[in-house]
C-alpha positions in Angstrom: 12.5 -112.6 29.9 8.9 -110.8 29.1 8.5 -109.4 25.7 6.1 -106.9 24.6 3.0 -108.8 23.0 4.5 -107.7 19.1 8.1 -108.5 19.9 6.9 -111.7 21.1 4.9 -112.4 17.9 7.9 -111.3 15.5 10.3 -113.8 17.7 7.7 -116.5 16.9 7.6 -115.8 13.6 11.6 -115.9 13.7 11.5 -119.3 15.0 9.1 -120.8 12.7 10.2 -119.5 9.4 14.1 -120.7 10.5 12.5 -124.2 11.4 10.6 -123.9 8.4 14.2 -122.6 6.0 15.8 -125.8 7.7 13.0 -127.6 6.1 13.5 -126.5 2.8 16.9 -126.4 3.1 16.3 -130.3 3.2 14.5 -130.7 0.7 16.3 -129.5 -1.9 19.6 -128.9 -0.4 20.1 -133.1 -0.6 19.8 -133.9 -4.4 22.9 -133.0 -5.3 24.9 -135.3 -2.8 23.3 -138.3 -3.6 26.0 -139.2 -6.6 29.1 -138.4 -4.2 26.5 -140.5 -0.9 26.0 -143.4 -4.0 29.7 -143.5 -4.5 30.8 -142.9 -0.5 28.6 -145.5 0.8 28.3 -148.1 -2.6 24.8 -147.4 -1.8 21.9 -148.5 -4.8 19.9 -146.5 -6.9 16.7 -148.3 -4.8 18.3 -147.3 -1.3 19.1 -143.8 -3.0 15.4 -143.1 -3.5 14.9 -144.8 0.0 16.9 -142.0 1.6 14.4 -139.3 0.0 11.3 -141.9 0.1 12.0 -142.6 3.7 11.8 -138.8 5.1 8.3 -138.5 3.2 6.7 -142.0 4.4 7.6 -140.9 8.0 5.9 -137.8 7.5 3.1 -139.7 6.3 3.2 -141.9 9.2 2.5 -139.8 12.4 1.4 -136.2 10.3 -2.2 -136.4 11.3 -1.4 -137.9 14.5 0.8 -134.4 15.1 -2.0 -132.5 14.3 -4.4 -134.1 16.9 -1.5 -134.1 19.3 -0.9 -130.3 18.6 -4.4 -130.1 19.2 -4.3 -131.8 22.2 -0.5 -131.2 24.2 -0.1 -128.2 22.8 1.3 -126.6 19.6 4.3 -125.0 21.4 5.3 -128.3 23.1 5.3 -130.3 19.8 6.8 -127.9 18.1 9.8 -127.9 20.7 10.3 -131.5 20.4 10.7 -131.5 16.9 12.6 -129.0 16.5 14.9 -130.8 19.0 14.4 -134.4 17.4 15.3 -132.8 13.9 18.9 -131.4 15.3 19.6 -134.8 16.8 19.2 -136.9 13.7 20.5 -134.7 11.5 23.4 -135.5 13.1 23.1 -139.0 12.8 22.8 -138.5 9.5 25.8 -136.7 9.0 28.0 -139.0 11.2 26.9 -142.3 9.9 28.5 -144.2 7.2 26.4 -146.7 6.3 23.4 -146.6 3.4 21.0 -148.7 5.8 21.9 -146.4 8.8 21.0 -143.1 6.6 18.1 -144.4 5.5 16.8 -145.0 9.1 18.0 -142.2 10.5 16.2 -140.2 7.6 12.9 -141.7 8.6 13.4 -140.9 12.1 14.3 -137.3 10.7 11.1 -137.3 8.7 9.2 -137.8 12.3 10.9 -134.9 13.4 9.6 -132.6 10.4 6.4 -133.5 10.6 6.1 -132.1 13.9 8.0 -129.2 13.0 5.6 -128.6 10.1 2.3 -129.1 11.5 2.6 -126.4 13.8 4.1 -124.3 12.0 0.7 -123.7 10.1 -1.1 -124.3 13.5 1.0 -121.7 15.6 0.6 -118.9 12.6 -3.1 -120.1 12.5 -3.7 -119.5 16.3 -0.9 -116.5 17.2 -1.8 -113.9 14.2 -5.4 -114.5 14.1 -6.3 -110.9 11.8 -6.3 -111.1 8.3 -3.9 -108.7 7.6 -1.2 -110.0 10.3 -2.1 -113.4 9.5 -1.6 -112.5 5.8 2.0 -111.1 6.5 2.9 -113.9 8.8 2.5 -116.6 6.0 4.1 -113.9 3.1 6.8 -114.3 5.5 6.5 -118.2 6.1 7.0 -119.1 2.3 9.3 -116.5 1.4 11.7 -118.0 4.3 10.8 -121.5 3.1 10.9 -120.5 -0.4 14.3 -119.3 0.5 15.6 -122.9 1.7 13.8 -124.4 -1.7 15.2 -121.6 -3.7 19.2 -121.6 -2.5 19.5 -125.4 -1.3 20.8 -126.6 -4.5 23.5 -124.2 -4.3 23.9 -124.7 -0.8 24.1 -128.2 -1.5 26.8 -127.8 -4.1 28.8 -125.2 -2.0 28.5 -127.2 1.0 30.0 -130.3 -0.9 32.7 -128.3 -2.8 34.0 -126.0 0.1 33.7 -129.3 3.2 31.8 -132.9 2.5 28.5 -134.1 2.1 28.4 -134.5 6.1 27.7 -131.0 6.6 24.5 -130.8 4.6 22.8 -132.8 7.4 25.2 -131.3 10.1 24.5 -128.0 9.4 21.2 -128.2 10.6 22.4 -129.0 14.6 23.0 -125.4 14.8 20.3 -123.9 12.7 18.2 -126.0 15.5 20.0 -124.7 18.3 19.0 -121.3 17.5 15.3 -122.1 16.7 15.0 -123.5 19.7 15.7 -121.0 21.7 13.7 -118.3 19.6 10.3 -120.9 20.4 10.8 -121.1 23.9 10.7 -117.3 24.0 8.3 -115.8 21.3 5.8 -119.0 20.7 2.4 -119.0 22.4 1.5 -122.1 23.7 -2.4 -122.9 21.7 -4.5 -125.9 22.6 -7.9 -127.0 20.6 -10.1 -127.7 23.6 -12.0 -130.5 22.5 -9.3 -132.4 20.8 -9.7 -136.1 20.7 -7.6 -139.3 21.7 -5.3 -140.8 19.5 -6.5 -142.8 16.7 -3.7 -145.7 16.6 -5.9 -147.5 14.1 -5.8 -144.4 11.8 -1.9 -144.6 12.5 -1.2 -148.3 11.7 -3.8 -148.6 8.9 -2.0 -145.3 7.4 1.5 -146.1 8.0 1.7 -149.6 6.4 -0.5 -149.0 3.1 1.5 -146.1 2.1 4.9 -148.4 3.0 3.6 -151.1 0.8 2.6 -148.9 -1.7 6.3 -147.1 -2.1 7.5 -150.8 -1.9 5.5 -152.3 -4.8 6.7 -149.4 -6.6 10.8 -150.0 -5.8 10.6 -153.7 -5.5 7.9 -154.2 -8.4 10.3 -154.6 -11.4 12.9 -156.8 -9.5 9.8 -159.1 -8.1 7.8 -158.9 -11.3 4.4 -156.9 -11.0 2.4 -159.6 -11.7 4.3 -162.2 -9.4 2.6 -162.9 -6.1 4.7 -161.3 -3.7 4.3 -157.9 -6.0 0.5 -158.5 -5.8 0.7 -159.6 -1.9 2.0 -156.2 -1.2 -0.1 -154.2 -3.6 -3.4 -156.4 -1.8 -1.5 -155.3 1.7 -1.6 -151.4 0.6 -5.0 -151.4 -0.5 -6.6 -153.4 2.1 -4.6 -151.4 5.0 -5.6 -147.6 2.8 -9.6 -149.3 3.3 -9.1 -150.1 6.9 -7.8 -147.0 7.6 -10.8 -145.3 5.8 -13.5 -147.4 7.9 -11.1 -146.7 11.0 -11.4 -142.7 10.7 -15.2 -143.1 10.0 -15.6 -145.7 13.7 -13.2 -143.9 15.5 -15.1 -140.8 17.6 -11.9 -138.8 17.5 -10.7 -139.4 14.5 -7.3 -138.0 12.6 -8.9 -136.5 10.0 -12.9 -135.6 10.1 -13.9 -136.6 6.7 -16.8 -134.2 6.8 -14.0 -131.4 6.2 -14.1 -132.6 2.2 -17.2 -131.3 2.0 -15.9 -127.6 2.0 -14.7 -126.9 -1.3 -12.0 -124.8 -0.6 -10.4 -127.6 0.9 -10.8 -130.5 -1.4 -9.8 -128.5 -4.2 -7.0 -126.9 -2.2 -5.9 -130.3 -1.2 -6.1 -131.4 -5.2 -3.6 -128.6 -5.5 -1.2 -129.4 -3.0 -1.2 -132.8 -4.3 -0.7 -131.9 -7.4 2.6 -130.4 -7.0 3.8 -133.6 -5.6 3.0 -135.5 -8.7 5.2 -133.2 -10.7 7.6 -129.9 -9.7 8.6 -131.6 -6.2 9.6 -135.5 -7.0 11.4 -134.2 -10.0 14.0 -132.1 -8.1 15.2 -135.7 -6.4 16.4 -136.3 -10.4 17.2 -133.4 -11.6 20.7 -132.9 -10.8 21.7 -136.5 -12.5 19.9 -134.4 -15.9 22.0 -131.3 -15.4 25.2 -133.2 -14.5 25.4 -136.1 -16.3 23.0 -135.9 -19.1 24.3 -132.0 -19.9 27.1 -132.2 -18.8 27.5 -129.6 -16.4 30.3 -129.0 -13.7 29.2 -129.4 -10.1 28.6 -125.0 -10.0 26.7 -125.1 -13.1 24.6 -127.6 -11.7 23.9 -126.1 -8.5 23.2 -122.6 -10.6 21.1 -124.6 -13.2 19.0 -125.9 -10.4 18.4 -122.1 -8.7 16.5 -121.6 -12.4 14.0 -124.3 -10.5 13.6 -123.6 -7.5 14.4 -120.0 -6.5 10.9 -118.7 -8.4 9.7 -120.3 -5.2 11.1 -117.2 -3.2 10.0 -114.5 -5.4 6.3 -115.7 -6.7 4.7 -116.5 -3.1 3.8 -112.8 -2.0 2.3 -112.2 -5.9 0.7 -115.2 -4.9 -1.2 -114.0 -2.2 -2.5 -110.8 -3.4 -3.4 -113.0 -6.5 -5.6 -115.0 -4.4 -7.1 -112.2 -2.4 -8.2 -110.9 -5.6 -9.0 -113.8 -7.4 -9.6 -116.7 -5.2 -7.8 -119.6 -4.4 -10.0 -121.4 -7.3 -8.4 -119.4 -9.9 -4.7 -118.9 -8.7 -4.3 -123.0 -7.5 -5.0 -124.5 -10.8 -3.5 -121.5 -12.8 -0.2 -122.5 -11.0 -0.6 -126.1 -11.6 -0.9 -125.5 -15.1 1.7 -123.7 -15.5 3.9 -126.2 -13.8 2.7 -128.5 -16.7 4.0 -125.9 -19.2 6.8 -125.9 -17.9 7.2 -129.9 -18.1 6.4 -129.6 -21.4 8.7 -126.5 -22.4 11.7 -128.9 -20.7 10.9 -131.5 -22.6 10.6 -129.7 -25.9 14.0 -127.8 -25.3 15.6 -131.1 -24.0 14.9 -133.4 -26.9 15.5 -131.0 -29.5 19.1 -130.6 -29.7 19.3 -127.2 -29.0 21.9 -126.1 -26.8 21.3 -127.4 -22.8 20.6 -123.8 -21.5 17.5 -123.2 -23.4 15.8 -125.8 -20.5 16.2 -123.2 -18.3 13.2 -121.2 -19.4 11.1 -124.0 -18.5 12.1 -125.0 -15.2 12.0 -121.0 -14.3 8.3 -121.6 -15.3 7.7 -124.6 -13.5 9.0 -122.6 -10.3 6.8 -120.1 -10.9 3.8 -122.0 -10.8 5.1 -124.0 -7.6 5.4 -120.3 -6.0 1.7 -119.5 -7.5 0.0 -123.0 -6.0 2.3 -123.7 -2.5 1.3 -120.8 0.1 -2.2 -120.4 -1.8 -2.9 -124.1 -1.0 -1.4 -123.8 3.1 -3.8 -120.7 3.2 -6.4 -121.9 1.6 -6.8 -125.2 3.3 -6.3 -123.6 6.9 -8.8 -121.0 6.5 -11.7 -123.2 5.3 -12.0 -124.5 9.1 -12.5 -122.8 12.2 -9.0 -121.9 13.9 -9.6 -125.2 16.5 -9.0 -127.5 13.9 -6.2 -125.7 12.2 -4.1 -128.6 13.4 -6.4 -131.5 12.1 -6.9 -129.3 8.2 -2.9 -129.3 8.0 -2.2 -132.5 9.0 -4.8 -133.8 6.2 -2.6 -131.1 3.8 0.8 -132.3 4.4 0.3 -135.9 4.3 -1.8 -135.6 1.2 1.7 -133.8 0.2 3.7 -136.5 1.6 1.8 -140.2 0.1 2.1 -138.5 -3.1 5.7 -137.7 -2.7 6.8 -140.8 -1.8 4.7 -142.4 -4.0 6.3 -140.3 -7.1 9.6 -140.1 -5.9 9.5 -144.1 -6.3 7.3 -143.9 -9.5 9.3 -141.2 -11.3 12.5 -143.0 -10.6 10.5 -146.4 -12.0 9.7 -144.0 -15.4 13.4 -143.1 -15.5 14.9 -146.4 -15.4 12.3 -147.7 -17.6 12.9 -144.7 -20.3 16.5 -145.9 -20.4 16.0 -149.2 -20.5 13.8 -148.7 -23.5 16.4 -146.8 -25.4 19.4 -148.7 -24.9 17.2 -151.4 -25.9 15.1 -150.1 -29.0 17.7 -147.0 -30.3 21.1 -149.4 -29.7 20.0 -153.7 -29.8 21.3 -154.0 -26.5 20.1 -157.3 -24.6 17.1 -156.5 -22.4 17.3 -158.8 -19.2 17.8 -158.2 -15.4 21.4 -156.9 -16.6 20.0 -154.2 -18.4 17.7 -152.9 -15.5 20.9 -153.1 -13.0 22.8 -150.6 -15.8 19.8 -148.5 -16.5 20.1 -147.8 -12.3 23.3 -147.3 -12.3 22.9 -144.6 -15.0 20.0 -143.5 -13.5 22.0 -142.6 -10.2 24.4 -140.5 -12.2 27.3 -143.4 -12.4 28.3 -143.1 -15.8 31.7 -145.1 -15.0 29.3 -147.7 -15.3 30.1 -148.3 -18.8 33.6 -149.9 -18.2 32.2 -152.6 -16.1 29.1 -153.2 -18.1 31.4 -156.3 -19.8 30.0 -157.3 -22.9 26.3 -155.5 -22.6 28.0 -152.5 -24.4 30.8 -154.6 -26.1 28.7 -154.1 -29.9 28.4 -150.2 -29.6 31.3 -148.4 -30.8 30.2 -145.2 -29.2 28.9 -146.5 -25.2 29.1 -143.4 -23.6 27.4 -141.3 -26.2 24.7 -143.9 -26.3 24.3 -144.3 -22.3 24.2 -140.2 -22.5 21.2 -140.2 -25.1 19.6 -143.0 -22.8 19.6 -140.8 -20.3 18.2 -137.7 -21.8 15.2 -140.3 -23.3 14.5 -141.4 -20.2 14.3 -137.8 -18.5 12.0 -137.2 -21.7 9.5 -140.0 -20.2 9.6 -138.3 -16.6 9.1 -134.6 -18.1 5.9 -136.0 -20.2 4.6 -137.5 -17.0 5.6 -134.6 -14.8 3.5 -132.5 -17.4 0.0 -134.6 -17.7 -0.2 -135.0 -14.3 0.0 -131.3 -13.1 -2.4 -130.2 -16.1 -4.6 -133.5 -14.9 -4.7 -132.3 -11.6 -5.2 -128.5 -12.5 -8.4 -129.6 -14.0 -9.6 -131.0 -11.1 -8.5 -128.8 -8.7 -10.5 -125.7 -10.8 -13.9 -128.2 -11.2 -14.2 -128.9 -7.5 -13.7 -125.4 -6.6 -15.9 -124.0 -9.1 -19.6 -123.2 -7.4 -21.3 -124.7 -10.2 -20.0 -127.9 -10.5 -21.3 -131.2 -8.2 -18.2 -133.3 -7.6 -18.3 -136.1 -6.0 -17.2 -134.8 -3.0 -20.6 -133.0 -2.8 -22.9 -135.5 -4.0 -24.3 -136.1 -0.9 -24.9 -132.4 -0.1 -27.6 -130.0 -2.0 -26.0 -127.4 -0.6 -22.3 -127.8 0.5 -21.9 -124.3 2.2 -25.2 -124.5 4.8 -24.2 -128.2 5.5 -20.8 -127.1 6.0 -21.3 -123.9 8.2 -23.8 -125.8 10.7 -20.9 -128.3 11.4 -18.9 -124.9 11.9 -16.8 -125.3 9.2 -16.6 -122.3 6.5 -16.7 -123.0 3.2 -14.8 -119.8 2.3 
């Protein structure tokens, strides 16, 4: 079947903005199954945030390896096997039964997304090459993706009151089927001609520090931080994240080309995109346990609740763009990120002030709204800083700077969580810290409230439990908003000081003039 050359660019299009709504879909379409998953399977609050942790650190694992793949196979052909892979363990994950099942088949679905993902940037990078389709193409791409983010939660909710949680995974067999088939007929195969081998050192050295670091995280409260096994596996992750850095610099085809941080565009893009990792992204793993249990919402009000969070993300991205076209990327990324931050800090406010639970609305509508400001303007950003041959290399450097920081958060927000109950069941209400008191604090943590009548005699003194597990809850959601909030104003900061011209981060140091240095290794520092 021969299309003409603009059908065959709209079918494209079709095909990677439904792979990329199956993404988002995901994402945020999960969260609010992991109660009814924690009470199906008996699985623990760890191997809860293992099913989300585990999708991410796969990512990680092979996302720069896609990109020089991509670069090397072909962008079409990668992009058909993922596709593929994604519909087959989606199923798995749908049919399985077993916590330790799920959370392996959600790794081996995370492999699958990251080659869905990478050349999805790569094929709109190489098949709309003017500004103005190129523009429209990635409008398009985070409205559809904004769409998934924006209408999971409900989705989610819908899917579990209407069938069971199987079908949030399920669903996506068929959503593959069809994207399949639009690939096959509207993408253009693309190819960067001097692409490299693949760095297995870069892999290895990549895969196994970000795996210890998630681990020290989980495990680091059970083990003790200062015990040695805690500081074995911290020593593992630091010494594997420095081999991997002197692997990338030996290696002559490396997965990522360091030199690439010289462009400021780039680094400070990639600041960005990291920054909503450490804040609006992590956060939406917890935030139905706040709405539900700590609010008290029914299941619908908790799926409409989290639309207040997530669907600015299908509205803001095309405001985004023209923002950015008028005033750069350097002022629209950090303005986003800051207001990310206000909205952290207008939850947290509203949430410990005993107003009524709706006012926290407001600030998770403003939170969404600076993820829709900061997400596209980051993708477009980073993959127009270097030359359209390496669009595959600058987005797998993106998306795993997006993905160690989300696993890494997802494992340290739920640490803050557990720790912020801990401290108030312990300080607010005398009950006995101890190893007891952690296992609770999970349990509550997870959104098992019926926790209580088993907790024995933990609880026995308090002649209100459930009121004081409830205020436990909302303190320790006060400790994640406050850290949700610093870091996204934290990383604001830096984002607008390495893009500014006048600055000389570090980055730079070694370069009087980043943007000659830059454009005589052919990459733009626009």
């Amino acid at each position: 079947m021969t299309l003409s050359p603009t059908r065959q660019g709209n079918v494209a299009l079709a095909a990677v903005c439904l792979s990329a709504l199956m993404m988002g879909l995901e994402i945020s379409s999960v969260p609010p199954v992991l109660s009814t998953i924690e009470q199906v399977m008996g699985a623990s609050f760890r191997q809860l945030q293992w099913v989300m942790a585990a999708y991410t650190i796969a990512m990680t694992t092979i996302l720069m390896a896609v990109g020089t793949l991509a670069d090397r196979y072909g962008r079409k052909r990668i992009f058909t096997l993922g596709i593929l892979a994604f519909g087959l363990t989606s199923l798995v994950c749908g049919l399985t039964q077993s916590p330790s099942v799920l959370i392996a088949a959600r790794f081996l679905q995370g492999l699958s997304a990251a080659m869905m993902l990478i050349c999805q940037i790569a094929i709109l990078s190489s098949q709309f090459r003017t500004g103005k389709l190129r523009s429209r193409a990635f409008a398009w791409w985070g409205i559809v993706f904004g769409a998934g983010l924006g209408f999971g939660p409900i989705v989610g909710t819908a899917i579990l009151m209407l069938a069971s949680w199987e079908w949030v995974f399920i669903i996506h067999v068929v959503l593959a089927a069809i994207a399949l088939t639009l690939s096959q007929l509207g993408v253009q195969e693309s190819r960067a001609p001097q692409a490299g081998k693949l760095d297995i050192g870069g892999i290895i050295t990549l895969s196994v520090a970000v795996c210890c670091l998630v681990l020290f995280v989980t495990q680091g409260p059970v083990l003790g931080f200062t015990s040695p096994a805690a500081l074995s596996i911290i020593g593992l992750s630091l010494l594997s994240f420095a081999a991997f850095i002197v692997a990338e610099r030996r290696h002559p085809h490396p997965m990522i080309d360091f030199q690439v941080f010289r462009v400021r565009n780039f680094s400070g893009a990639l600041l960005g995109s990291m920054g909503q990792n450490f804040s609006f992204w992590p956060f939406i793993i917890y935030l139905p346990v706040w709405f539900h249990v700590g609010l008290g919402y029914s299941s619908v009000e908790t799926g409409l609740a989290l639309l207040a969070y997530t669907l600015p993300t299908l509205f803001v991205p095309p405001f985004a763009e023209r923002l950015a076209l008028r005033f750069q990327p350097g002022v629209v990324i950090p303005t986003g990120l800051l207001t990310i931050g206000l909205g952290f800090t207008l939850m947290k406010i509203a949430s410990g002030s005993g107003l009524p639970g709706w006012l926290i609305l407001p600030g998770c509508i403003l939170a969404g709204i600076g993820l829709g400001l900061t997400n596209t303007t980051v993708t477009n950003a980073i993959t127009a800083a270097v030359p359209t041959e390496r669009a595959g290399m600058a987005s797998g450097a993106d998306t795993s700077a997006r993905m160690i920081s989300l696993a890494f958060n997802i494992a340290l927000m739920g640490f803050i969580l557990v720790q912020g109950i801990m401290t108030s069941l312990h300080q607010r209400f005398g009950v006995t810290a101890g190893e007891s008191l952690r296992q609770l604090a999970e349990k509550v943590a997870a959104g098992d409230i019926t926790v209580v009548e088993r907790s024995g005699t933990l609880l026995a003194h308090l002649a209100a439990p459930y009121d004081a597990i409830n205020t436990a809850l909302l303190d320790g959601f006060g400790w994640v908003m406050i850290y949700g909030a610093v870091s996204a104003c934290l990383m604001a900061l830096g984002s607008f000081f390495i893009f500014s011209p006048g600055s000389a981060p570090a980055l730079n140091a070694d370069t009087p003039d980043t943007s000659k240095t830059a454009s005589k290794r052919g990459l733009s520092s626009r």
